[in-house]
C-alpha positions in Angstrom: 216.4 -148.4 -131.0 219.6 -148.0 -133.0 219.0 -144.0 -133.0 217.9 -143.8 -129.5 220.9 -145.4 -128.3 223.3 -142.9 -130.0 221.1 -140.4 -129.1 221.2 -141.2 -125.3 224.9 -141.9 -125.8 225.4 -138.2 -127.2 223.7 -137.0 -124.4 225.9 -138.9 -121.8 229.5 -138.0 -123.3 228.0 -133.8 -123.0 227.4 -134.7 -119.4 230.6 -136.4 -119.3 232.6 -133.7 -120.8 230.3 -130.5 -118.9 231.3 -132.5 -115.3 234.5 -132.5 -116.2 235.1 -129.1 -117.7 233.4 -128.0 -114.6 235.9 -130.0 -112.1 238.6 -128.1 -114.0 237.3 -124.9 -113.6 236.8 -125.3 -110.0 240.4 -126.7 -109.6 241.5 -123.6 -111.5 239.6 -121.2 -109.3 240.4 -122.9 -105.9 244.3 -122.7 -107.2 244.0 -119.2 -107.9 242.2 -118.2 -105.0 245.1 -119.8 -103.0 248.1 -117.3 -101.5 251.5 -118.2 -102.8 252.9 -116.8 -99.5 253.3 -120.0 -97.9 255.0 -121.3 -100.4 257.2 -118.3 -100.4 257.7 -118.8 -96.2 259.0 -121.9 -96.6 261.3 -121.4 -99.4 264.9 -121.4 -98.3 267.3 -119.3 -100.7 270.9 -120.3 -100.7 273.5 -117.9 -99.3 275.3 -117.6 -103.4 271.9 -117.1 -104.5 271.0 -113.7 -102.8 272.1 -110.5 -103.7 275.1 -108.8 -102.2 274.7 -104.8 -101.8 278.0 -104.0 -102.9 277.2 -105.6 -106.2 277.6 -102.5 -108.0 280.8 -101.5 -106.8 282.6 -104.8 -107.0 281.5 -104.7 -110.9 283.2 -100.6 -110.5 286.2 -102.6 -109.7 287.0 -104.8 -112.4 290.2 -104.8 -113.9 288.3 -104.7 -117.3 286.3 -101.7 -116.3 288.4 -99.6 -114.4 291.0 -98.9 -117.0 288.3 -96.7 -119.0 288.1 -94.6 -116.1 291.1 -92.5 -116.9 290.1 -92.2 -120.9 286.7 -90.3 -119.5 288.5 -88.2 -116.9 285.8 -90.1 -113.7 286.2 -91.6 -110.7 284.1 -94.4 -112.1 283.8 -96.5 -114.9 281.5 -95.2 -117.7 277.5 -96.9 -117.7 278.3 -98.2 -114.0 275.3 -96.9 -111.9 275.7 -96.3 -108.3 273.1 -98.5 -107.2 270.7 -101.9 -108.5 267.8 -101.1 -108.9 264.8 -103.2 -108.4 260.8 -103.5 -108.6 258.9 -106.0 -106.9 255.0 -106.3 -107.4 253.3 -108.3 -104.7 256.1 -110.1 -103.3 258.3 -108.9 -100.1 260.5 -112.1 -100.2 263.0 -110.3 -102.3 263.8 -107.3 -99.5 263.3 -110.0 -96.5 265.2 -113.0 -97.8 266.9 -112.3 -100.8 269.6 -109.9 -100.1 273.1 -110.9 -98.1 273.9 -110.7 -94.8 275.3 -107.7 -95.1 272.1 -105.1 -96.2 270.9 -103.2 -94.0 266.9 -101.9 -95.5 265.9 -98.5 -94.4 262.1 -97.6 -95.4 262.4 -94.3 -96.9 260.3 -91.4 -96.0 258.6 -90.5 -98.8 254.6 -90.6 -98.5 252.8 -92.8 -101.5 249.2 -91.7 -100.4 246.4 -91.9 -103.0 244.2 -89.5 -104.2 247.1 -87.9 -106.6 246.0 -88.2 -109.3 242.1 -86.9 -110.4 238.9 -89.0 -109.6 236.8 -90.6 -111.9 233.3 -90.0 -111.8 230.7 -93.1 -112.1 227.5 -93.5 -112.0 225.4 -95.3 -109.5 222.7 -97.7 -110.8 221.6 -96.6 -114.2 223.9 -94.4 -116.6 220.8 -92.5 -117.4 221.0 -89.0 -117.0 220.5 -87.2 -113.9 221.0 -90.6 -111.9 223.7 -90.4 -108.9 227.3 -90.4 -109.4 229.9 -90.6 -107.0 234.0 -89.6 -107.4 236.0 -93.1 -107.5 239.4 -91.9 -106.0 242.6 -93.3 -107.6 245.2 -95.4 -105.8 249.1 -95.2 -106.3 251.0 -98.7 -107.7 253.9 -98.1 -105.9 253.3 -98.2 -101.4 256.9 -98.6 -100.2 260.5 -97.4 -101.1 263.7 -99.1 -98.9 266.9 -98.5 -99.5 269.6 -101.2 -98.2 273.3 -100.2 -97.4 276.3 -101.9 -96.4 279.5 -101.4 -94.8 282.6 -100.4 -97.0 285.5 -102.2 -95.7 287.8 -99.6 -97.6 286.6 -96.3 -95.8 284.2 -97.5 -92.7 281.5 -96.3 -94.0 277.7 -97.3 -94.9 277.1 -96.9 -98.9 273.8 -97.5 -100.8 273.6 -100.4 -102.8 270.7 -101.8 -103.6 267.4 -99.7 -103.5 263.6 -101.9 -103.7 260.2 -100.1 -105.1 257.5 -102.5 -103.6 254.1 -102.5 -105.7 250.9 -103.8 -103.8 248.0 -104.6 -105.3 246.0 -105.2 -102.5 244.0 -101.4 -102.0 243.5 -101.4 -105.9 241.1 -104.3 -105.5 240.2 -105.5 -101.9 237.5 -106.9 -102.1 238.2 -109.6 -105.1 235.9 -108.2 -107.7 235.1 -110.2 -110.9 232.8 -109.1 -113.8 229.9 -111.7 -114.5 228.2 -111.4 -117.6 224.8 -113.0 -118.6 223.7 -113.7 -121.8 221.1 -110.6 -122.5 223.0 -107.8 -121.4 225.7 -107.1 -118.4 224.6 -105.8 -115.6 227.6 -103.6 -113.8 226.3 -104.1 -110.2 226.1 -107.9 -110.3 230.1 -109.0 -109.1 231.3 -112.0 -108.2 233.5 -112.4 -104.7 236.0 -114.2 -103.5 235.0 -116.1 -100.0 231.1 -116.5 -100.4 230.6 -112.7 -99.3 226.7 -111.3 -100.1 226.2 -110.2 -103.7 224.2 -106.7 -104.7 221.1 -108.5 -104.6 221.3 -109.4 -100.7 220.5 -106.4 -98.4 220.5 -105.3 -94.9 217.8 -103.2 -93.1 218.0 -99.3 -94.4 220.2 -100.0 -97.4 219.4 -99.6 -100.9 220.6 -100.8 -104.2 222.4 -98.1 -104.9 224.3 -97.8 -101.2 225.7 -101.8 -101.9 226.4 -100.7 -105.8 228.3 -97.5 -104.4 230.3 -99.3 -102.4 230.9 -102.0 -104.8 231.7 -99.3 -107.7 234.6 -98.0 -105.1 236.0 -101.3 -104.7 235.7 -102.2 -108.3 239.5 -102.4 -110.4 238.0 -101.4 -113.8 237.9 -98.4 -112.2 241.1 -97.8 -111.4 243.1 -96.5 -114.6 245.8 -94.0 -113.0 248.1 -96.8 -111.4 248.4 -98.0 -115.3 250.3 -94.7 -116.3 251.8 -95.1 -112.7 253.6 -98.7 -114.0 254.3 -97.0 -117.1 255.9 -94.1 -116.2 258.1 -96.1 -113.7 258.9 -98.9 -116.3 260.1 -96.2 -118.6 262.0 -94.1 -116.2 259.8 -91.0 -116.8 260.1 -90.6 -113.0 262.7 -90.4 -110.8 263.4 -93.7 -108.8 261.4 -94.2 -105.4 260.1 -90.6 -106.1 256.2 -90.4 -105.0 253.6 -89.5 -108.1 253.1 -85.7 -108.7 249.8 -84.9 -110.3 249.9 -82.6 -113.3 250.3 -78.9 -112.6 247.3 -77.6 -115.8 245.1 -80.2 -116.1 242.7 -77.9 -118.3 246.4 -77.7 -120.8 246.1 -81.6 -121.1 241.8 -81.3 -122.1 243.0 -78.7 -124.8 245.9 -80.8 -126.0 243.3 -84.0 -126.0 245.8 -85.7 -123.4 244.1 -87.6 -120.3 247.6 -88.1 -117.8 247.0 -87.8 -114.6 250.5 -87.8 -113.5 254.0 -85.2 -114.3 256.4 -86.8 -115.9 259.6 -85.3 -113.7 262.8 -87.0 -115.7 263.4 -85.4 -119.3 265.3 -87.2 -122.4 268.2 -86.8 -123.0 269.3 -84.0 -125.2 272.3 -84.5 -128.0 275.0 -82.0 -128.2 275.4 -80.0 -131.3 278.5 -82.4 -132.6 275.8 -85.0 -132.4 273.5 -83.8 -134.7 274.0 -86.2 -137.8 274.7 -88.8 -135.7 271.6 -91.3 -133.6 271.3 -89.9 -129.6 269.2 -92.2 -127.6 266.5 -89.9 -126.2 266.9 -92.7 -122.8 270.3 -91.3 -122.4 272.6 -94.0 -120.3 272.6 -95.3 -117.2 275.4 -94.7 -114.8 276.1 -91.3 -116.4 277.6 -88.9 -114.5 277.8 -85.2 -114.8 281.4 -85.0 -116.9 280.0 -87.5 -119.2 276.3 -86.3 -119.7 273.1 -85.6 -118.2 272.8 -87.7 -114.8 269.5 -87.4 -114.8 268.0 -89.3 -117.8 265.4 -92.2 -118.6 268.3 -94.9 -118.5 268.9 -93.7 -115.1 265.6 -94.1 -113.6 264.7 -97.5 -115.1 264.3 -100.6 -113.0 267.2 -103.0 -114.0 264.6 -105.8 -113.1 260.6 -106.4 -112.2 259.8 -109.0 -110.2 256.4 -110.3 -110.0 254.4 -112.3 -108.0 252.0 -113.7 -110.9 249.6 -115.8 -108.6 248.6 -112.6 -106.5 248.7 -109.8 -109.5 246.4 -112.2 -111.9 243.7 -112.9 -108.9 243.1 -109.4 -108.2 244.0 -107.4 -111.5 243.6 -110.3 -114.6 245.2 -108.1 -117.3 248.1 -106.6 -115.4 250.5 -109.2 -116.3 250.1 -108.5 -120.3 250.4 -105.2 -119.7 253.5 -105.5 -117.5 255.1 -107.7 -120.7 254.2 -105.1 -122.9 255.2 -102.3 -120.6 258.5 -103.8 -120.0 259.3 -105.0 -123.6 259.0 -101.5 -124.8 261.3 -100.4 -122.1 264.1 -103.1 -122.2 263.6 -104.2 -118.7 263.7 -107.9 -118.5 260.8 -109.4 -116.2 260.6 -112.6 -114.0 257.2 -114.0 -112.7 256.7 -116.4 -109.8 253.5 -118.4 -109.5 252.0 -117.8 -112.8 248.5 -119.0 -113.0 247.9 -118.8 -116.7 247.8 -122.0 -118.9 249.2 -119.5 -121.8 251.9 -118.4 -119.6 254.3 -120.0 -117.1 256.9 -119.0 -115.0 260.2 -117.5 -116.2 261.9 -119.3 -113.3 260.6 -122.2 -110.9 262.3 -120.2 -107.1 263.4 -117.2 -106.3 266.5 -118.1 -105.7 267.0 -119.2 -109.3 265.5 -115.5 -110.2 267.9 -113.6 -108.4 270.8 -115.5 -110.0 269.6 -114.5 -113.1 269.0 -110.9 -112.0 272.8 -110.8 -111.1 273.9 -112.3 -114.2 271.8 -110.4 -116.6 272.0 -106.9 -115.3 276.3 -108.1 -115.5 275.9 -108.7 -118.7 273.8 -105.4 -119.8 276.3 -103.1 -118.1 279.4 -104.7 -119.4 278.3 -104.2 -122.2 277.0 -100.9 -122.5 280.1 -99.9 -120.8 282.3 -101.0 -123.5 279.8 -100.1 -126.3 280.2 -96.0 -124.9 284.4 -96.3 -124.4 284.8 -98.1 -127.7 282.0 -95.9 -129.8 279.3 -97.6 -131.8 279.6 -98.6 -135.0 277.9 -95.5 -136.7 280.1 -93.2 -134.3 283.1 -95.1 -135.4 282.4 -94.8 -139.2 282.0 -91.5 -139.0 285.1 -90.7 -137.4 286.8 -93.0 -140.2 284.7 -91.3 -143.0 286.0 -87.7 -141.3 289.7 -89.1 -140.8 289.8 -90.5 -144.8 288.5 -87.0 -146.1 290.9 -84.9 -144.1 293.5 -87.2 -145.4 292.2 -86.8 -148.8 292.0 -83.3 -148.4 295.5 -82.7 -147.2 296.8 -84.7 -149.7 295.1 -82.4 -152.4 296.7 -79.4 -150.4 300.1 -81.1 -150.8 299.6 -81.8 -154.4 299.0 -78.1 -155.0 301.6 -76.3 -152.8 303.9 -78.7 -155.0 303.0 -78.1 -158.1 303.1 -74.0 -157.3 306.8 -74.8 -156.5 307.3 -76.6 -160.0 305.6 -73.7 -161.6 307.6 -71.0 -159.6 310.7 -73.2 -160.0 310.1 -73.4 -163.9 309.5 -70.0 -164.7 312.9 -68.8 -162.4 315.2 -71.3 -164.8 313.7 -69.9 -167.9 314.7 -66.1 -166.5 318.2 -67.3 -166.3 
């Protein structure tokens, strides 16, 4: 009796815990399943909060700032771009809400269609040879481009200031797609949808498995790879800002060199000037360059100064994006904020949107202060360099001085023994 009771005991506390891991799982997936765009409807975002469009040329304007503009011979202050620059991924609150009164958002014309870059070829139902395949085509990251102006007070006149890339997720995985795998093997045309819509195994009159597999295949994100070097090319500033994707001009050059991009890389590193070659160039250049100072058209330039991400959305249709994003951005120096994070491992960098843009402002502040002041002032292996040249040529002419005066002691010497 003793061991049937712990026995039966066992068994309950398994239930117990299964019922309960199970509740959890379903809260999780009812959470994440649930849009965070009510929450961002009714979220009200204080007027000091948002972000003015003449951000940029009020920091231009600082007494601290503007007296380096006469030491580089500008009309500007050195590492002061023109415009902020921003990137928002699933989230339209920023553009709609979180800019002043003042901004007025133009869509820009440029087309972001998809089909760029080139398609990936699957195969329907079995990957055995001489099966069906069909061309998956491959969607662009970023959809819109706005650019907001506002009115200069000093000269009448509109000015860019702030200018929004806008990501969307949506096309890259419509349908909710999730991989399910069994415990023998994994069956690619078995997916898991969102809203109780018919699996592969339900058909209609005249369809076959390998029509509902076809279509699933084309709405399936692990198929999707080119919006990946998309994010990083953007992230980096490989491609000019709010430029659409250009597909690589020899594709057959990229097979011999083993490469597999898909999209032209249209911004260049920076190159060093020949009195910089024992010194460290960064290859990202600087941002807010202009032509009299160096290249204006350099990674630095083209970088975001923040991503903004809404992490509810991004995680429900592409799960991995987010880690990606953090690598991406890491490697780039672009700080990232994420709204709605689902993850237990992760968590939101700030609880509103509001509090996000404040930070936004502050940060990107901070960073250009202070690469202004770090290319006036020199770094410190530019500045020991100039100290290590300045001691030797003192040294030098000293040696030079030593010399000429000991020829005149000589000459000197030799005249008063003649007499």
């Amino acid at each position: 009796m003793f061991f049937g009771k712990s026995i039966s005991r066992q068994k309950l506390s398994f239930v117990t815990a299964s019922a309960l891991v199970a509740s959890v799982a379903a809260h999780r997936v009812t959470k994440l399943l649930q849009s965070p765009d009510d929450e961002d409807e009714t979220e009200v975002i204080q007027e000091h909060q948002k972000l003015s469009p003449s951000f940029m040329n009020r920091l231009a304007k600082k007494p601290y700032l503007e007296s380096f503009i006469e030491e580089t011979d500008g009309t500007r202050p050195p590492g002061v771009p023109q415009t902020l620059r921003l990137m928002t991924v699933d989230i339209t609150a920023v553009r709609e809400k979180g800019l002043g009164s003042s901004a007025e958002c133009h869509a820009s014309p440029n087309e972001f269609r998809h089909g760029v870059a080139a398609p990936k070829r699957v195969h329907v139902g079995s990957e055995i040879e001489g099966e069906p395949s069909i061309d998956i085509e491959q969607k662009v990251w970023i959809r819109a481009f706005h650019q907001c102006y506002y009115n200069d007070s000093a000269d009448t006149t509109k000015k860019l200031g702030i200018e929004i890339m806008e990501a969307d997720t949506t096309s890259l995985n419509p349908a909710v797609l999730r991989r399910m795998h069994s415990l023998i093997r994994y069956d690619h045309g078995k997916y898991a949808r969102r809203k109780g819509r018919q699996r592969l195994e339900t058909k209609t009159e005249g369809e076959t498995a390998e029509d509902l597999d076809s279509v699933d295949q084309q709405e399936a994100p692990w198929n999707q790879h080119a919006w990946i070097e998309e994010a990083i090319l953007r992230i980096g500033g490989k491609v000019k800002f709010g430029e659409p994707m250009q597909a690589v001009k020899h594709q057959w050059l990229n097979r011999w060199r083993k490469r597999e991009s898909s999209y032209r890389t249209t911004v260049n590193a920076r190159k060093g000037a020949w009195s910089d070659l024992f010194s460290y160039v960064d290859p990202a250049g600087m941002d807010g360059a202009t032509c009299s100072q160096e290249e204006s058209s350099n990674w630095a330039s083209e970088k975001p100064h923040a991503v903004i991400v809404n992490g509810s959305v991004l995680q429900q249709r592409l799960p991995k994006a987010l880690r990606l994003l953090q690598q991406v951005c890491r490697e780039n120096g672009v700080p990232l904020y994420v709204l709605h994070d689902p993850r237990r491992w992760g968590g939101n960098t700030h609880e509103t949107l509001g509090d996000v843009l404040e930070d936004v402002r502050r940060t990107t502040k901070k960073r250009i202060v202070r690469n202004s002041l770090q290319y006036t002032a020199g770094r410190r292996f530019a500045r020991g360099r100039q100290m290590g040249k300045l001691e030797t040529e003192a040294k030098w002419n000293l040696r030079e001085a030593q010399r000429k005066a000991n020829e005149l002691l000589e000459r000197s010497a030799v005249l008063t023994s003649r007499l």
